[in-house]
C-alpha positions as CSV (number, residue, x, y, z in Angstrom):
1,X,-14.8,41.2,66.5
2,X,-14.2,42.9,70.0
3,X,-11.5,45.5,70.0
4,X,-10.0,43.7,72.8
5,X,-10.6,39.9,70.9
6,X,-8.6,41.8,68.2
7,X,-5.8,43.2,71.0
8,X,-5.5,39.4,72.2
9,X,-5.2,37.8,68.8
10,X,-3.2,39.9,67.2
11,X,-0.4,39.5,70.5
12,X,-1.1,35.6,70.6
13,X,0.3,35.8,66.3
14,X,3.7,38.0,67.7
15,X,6.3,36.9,64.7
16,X,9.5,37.6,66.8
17,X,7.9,35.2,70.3
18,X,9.7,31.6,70.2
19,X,7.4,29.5,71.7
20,X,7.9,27.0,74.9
21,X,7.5,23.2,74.6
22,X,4.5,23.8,76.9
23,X,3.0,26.9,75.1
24,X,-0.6,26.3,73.5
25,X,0.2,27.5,70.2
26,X,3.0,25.5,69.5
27,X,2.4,23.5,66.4
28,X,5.3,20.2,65.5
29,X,5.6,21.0,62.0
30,X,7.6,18.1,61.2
31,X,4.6,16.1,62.3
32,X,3.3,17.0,58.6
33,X,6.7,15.9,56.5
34,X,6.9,19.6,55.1
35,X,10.8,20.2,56.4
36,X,13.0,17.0,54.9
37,X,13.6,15.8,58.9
38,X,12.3,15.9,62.5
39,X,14.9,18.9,63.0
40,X,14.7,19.1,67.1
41,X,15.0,15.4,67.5
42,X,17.5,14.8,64.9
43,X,19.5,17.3,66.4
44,X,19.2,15.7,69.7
45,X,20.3,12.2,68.1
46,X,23.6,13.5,68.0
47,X,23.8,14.3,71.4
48,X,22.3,11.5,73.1
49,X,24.0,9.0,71.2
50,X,27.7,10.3,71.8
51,X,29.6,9.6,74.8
52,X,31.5,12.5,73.9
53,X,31.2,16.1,73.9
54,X,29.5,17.4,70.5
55,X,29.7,20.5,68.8
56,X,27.0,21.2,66.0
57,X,26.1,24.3,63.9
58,X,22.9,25.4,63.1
59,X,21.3,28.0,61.3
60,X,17.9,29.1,59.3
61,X,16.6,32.0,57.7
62,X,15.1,34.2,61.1
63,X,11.7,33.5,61.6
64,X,11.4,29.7,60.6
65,X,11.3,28.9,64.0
66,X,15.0,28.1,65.0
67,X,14.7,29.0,68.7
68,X,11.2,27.5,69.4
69,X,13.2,24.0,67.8
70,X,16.1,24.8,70.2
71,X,13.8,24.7,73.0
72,X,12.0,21.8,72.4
73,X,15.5,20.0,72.3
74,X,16.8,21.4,75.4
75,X,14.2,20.3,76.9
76,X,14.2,16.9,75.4
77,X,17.9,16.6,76.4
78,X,17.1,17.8,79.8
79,X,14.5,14.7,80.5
80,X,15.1,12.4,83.0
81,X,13.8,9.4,80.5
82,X,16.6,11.1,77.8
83,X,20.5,12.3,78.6
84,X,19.2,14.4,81.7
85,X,21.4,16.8,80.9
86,X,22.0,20.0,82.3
87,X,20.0,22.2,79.2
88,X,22.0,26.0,79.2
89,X,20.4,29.0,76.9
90,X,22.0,31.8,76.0
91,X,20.2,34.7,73.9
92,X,23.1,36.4,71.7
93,X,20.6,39.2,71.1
94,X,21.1,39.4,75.3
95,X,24.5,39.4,76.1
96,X,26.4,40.7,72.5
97,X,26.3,43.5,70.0
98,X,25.2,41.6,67.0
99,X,25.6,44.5,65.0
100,X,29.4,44.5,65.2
101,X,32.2,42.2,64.6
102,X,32.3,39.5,66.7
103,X,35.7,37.2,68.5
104,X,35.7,34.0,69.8
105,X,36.4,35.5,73.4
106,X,33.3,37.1,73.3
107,X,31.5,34.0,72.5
108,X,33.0,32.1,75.5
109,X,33.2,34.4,77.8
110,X,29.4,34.2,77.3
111,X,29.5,30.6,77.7
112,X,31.4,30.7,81.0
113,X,29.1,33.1,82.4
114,X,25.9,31.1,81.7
115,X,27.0,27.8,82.1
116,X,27.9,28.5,85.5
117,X,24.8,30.3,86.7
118,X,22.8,27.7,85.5
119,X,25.1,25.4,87.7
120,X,24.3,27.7,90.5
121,X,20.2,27.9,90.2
122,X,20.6,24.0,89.7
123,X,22.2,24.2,93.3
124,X,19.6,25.7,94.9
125,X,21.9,29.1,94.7
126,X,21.4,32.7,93.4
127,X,23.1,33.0,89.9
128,X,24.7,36.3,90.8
129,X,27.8,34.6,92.4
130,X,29.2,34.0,89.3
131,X,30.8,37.2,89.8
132,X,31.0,37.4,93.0
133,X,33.9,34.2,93.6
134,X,33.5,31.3,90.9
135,X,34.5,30.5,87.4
136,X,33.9,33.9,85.7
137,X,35.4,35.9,88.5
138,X,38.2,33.4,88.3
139,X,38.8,34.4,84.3
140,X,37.9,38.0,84.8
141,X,40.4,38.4,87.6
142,X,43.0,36.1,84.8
143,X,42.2,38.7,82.3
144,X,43.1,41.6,84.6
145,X,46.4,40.3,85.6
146,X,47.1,40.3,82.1
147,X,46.6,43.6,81.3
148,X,43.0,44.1,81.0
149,X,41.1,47.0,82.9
150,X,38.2,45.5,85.1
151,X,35.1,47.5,84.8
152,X,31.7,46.4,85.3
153,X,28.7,47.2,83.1
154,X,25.3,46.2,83.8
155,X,23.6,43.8,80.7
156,X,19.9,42.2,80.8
157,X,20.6,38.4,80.5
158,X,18.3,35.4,81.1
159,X,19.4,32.3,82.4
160,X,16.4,29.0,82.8
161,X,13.7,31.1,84.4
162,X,16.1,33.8,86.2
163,X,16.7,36.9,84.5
164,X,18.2,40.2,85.3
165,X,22.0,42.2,85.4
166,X,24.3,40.7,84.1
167,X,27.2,42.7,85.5
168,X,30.0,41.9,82.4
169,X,31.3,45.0,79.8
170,X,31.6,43.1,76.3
171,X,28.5,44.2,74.8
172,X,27.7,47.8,75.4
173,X,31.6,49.0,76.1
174,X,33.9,48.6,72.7
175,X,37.0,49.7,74.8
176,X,36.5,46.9,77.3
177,X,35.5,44.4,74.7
178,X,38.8,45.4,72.2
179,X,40.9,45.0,75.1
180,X,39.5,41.4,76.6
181,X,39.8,40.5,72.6
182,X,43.8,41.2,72.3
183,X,44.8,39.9,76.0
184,X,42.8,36.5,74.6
185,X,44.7,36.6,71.0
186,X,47.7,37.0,73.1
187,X,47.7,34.6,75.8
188,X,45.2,31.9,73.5
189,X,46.0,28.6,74.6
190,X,46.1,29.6,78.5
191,X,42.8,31.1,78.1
192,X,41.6,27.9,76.5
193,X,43.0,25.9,79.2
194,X,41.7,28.1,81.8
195,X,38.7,27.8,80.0
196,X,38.2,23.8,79.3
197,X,39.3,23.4,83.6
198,X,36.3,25.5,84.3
199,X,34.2,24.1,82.3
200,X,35.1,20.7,82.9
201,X,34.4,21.6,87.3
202,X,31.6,22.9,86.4
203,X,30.3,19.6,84.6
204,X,31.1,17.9,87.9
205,X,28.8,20.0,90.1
206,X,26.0,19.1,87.2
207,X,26.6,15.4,87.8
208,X,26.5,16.0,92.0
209,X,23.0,17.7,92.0
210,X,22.1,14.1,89.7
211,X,22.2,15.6,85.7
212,X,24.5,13.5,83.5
213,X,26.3,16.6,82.1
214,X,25.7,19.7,80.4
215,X,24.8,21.1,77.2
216,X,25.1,24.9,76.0
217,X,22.7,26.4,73.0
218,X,24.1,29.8,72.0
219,X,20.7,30.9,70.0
220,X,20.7,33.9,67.5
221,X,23.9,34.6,66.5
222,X,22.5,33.7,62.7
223,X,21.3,37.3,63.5
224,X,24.7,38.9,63.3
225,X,24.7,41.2,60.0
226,X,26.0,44.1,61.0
227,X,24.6,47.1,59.3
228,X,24.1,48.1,55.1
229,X,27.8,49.6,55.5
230,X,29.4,47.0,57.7
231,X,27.3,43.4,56.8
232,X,30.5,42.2,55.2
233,X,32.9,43.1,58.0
234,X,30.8,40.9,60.6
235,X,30.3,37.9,58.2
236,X,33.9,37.7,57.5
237,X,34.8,37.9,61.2
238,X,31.9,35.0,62.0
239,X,34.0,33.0,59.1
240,X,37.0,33.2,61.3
241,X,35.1,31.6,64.5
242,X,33.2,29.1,62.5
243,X,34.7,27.7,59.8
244,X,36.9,25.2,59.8
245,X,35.6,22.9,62.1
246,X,35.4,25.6,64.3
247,X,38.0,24.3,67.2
248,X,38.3,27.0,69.4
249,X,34.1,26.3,69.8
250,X,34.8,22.9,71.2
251,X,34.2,22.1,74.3
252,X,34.6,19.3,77.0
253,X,30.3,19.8,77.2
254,X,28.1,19.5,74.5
255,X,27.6,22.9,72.6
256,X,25.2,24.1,69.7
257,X,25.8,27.5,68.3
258,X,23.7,28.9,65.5
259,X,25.3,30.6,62.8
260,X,24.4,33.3,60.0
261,X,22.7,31.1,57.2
262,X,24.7,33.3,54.5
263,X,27.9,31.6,56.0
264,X,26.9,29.0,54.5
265,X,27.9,30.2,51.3
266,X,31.3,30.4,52.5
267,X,31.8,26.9,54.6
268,X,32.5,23.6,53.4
269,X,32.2,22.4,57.5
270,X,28.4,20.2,58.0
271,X,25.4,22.8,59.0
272,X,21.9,21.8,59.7
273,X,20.0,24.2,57.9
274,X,16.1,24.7,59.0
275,X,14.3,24.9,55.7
276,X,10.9,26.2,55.3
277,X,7.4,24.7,54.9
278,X,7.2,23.3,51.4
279,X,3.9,24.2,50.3
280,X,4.9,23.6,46.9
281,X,7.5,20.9,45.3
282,X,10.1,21.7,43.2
283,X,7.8,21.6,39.8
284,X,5.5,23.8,41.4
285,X,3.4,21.6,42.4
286,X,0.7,22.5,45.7
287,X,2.4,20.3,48.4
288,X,-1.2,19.8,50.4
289,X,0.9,19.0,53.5
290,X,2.5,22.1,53.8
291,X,-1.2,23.7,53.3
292,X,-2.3,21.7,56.3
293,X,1.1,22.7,59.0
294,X,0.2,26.1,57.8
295,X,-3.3,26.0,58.3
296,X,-2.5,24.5,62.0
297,X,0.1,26.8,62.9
298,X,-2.7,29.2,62.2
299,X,-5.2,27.6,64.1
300,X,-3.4,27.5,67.0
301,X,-3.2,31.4,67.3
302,X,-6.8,31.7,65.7
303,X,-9.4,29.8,66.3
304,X,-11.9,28.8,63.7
305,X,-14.7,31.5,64.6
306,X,-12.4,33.7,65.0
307,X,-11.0,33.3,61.4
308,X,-14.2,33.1,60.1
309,X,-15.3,36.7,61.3
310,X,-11.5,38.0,59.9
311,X,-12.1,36.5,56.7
312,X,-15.4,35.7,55.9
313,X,-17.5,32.2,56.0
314,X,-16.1,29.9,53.8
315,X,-13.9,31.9,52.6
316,X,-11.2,30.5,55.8
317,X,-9.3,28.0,53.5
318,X,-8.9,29.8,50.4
319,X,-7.2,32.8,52.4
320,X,-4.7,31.3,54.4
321,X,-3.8,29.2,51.1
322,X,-3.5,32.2,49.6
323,X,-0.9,33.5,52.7
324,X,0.5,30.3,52.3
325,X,1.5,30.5,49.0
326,X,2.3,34.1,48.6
327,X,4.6,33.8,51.8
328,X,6.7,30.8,50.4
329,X,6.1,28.8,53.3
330,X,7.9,31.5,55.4
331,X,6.2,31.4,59.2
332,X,7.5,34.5,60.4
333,X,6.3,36.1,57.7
334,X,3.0,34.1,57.8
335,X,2.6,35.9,61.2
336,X,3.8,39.0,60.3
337,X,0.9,39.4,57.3
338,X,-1.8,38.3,60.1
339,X,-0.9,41.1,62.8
340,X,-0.8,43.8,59.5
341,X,-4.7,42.3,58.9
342,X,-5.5,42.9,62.3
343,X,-4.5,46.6,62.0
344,X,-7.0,46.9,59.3
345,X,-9.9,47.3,62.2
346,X,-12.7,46.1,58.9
347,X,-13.5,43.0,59.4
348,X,-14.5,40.3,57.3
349,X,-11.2,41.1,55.2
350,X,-12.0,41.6,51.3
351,X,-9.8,39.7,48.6
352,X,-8.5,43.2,47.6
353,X,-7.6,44.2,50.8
354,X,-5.6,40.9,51.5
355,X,-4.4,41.6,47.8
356,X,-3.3,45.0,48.8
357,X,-1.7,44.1,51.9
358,X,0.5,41.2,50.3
359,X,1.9,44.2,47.9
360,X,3.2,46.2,50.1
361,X,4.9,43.5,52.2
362,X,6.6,42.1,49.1
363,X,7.7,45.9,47.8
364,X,10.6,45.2,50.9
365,X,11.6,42.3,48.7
366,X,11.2,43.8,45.3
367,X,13.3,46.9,46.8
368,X,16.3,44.6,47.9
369,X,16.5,42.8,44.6
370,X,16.6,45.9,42.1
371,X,19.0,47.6,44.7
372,X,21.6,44.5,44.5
373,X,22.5,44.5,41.0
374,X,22.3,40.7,40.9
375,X,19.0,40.0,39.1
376,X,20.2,37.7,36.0
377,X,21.8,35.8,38.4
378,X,18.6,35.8,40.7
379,X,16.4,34.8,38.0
380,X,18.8,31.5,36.9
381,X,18.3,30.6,40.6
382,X,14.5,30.8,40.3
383,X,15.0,28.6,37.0
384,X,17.0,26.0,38.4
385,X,16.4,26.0,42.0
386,X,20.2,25.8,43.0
387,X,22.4,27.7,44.5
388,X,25.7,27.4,42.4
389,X,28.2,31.0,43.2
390,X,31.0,30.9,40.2
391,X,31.8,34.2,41.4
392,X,32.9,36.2,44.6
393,X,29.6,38.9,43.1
394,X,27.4,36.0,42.8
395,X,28.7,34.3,46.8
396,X,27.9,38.3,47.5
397,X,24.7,38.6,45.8
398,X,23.6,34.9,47.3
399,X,24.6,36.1,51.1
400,X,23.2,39.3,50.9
401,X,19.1,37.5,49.5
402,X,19.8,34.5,52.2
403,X,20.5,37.6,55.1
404,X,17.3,38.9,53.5
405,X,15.2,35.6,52.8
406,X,14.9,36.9,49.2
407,X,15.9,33.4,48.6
408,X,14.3,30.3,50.8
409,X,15.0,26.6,51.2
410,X,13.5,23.8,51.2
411,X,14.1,20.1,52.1
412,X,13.2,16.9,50.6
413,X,15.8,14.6,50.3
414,X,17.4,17.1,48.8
415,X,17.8,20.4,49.5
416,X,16.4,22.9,46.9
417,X,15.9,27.1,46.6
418,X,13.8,29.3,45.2
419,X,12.7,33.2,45.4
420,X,10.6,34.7,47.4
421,X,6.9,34.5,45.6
422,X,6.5,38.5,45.6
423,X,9.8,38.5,43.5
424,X,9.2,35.5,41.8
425,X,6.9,37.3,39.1
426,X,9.3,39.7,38.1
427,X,9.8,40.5,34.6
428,X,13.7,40.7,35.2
429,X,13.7,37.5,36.4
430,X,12.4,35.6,33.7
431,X,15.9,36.6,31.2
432,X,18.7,34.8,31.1
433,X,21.9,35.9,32.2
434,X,24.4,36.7,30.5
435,X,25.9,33.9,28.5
436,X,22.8,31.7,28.9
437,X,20.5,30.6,26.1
């Protein structure tokens, strides 16, 4: 292959891109029964069947596609033939410092903000008068009365199709963002009022440029896990926001936040939980289907010459089964292993070189599980495909391999788990724990 055939394919199989209804490569996985549900339009359901506002959680390991699902339902919600709602975005990885602790006024201080520029480009207006005399300048200028020093700190944001400053200090300035934090805890239910009014006006301008409302998707805040030293600090304080029925998070508009998937661990409140390609049942079993999505998602990056000449004539099928398996149904990771076979820059691709690449991806996993202390437990997981914590180490040991996707999920009727295949093979794994026969 062509250096610059290599360059294109190896952008066109980016693991970290979410993909656009409209984008060439995107593949409906559900199509193939491999995930338990048709996750973007069951999500929807709950939406366009409710005359009231609905709050949902959702979360997923990172890269099983989460945000490429969350677009496909705001856009589904946004059609004229659907709830023609007004569809509002918000990146987390944008606008907050996911690698901190995080408060419920930062989360709707964000909403605020990006709910009303989207009002604003749906006017026909420039989205940068939200600070200049509207709803956020309205709460900012609340905030400063109470106490709260106004500075202004430019942040990239993105808002349907605009992007650029977003001139708001709660994500690059801790002083700023402590000091919003205590005026909120302080004066709670007037901010909350303040809050529901604005959003409420805002609703009504949807309606008068002909949507039927509004509906907010906070995407990526499953990716707030702190650091190795502070991990547990940030999941505690996303416990706080989203547990319990979450009812600071409510809102007179429909709202969907995504959540860390090891807070699962900790919440008894309903989650939808994207699962992975099953590419094997629960006895072990080849699930062909989940062969197929894979081998389409693959496709639809690489075409069929083009994965002929990276892995050999008929040698296409076996390959990718062989990604398939050893990835767990995992598509970042799927996509990951691809651009790492492009860097090789030897084409057709050897069974010992794929071999030898799979290795060294799974050492990252190997790593994390003889660094965590956890293995017996670990290994009655991989025997019994639940995920039962009797213990606050064992609730530990499961967040910290869900952060990690040491441990996946899968969906038939049931939900099920199991290890990561590059771990699954470990000697360690295969003894019982303590107290088991």
């Amino acid at each position: 292959m062509r250096f610059e055939q290599v360059r294109a394919l190896y952008n066109r199989c980016n693991p970290d891109e979410p993909l656009d209804p409209d984008d060439e490569r995107y593949v409906d996985i559900d199509d193939h029964n491999v995930r338990g549900a048709q996750w973007s339009r069951r999500l929807a359901r709950q939406i366009e069947l409710s005359d009231s506002p609905v709050c949902l959680l959702f979360t997923g390991l990172r890269g099983t596609g989460k945000s490429t699902e969350l677009r496909q339902l705001a856009a589904r919600l946004a059609a004229p033939t659907k709830r023609n709602l007004l569809p509002v975005l918000i990146d987390a990885d944008d606008v907050l410092d996911l690698t901190t602790d995080i408060d419920v006024s930062d989360v709707l201080s964000m909403v605020l903000l990006h709910t009303e520029r989207a009002v604003l480009i749906a006017e026909g207006r420039k989205p940068e008068a939200a600070l200049e005399d509207g709803a956020m300048r309205r709460l900012w200028n609340w905030l400063t009365r109470t106490g709260v020093e106004p500075k202004k700190i430019e942040v990239e944001g993105e808002v349907r199709g605009w992007k650029g400053k977003v001139e708001f200090d709660l994500k690059t300035n801790p002083t700023v963002r402590q000091q919003v934090r205590e005026k909120v805890a302080t004066y709670l239910s007037t901010f909350m009022r303040v809050l529901h009014d604005e959003l409420m006006l805002l609703e009504d301008r949807a309606r008068k440029v002909g949507r039927s409302g509004i509906v907010v998707v906070f995407d990526s805040l499953e990716k707030l896990r702190g650091t190795s030293l502070t991990w547990k600090q940030v999941l505690e304080s996303a416990e706080r926001i989203f547990s319990g029925g979450a009812p600071y998070l409510q809102l007179p508009v429909h709202v969907l936040y995504t959540i860390p998937p090891a807070l699962t661990q900790r919440m008894s409140d309903p989650v939808s939980f994207l699962p992975m390609i099953k590419v094997r049942a629960i006895n072990g079993t080849p699930h062909e289907d989940g062969f197929r999505a894979v081998y389409e998602l693959i496709n639809k990056r690489i075409g069929r010459d083009e994965l002929e000449a990276m892995f050999g004539a008929g040698q296409v099928e076996h390959r990718i089964r062989e990604l398939a398996e050893w990835s767990g149904g995992y598509p970042r990771e799927i996509l990951r292993t691809l651009q790492s076979l492009f860097e090789l820059d030897r084409f057709p691709i050897t069974e010992q070189e794929l071999q030898r690449q799979l290795r060294r991806a799974g050492n990252t996993y190997r790593s994390i599980v003889y660094n965590s202390g956890a293995i017996p437990w670990l290994g009655t997981v991989a025997r019994t495909k639940k995920l039962i914590t009797a213990t606050d180490a064992e609730r530990e040991a499961a967040e910290l391999f869900l952060t990690n996707n040491v441990i996946l999920r899968y969906l038939n009727d049931d939900e099920w788990f199991d290890v990561h295949p590059s771990v699954a093979g470990l000697d360690e794994l295969r003894m019982p724990a303590a107290g088991q026969a």
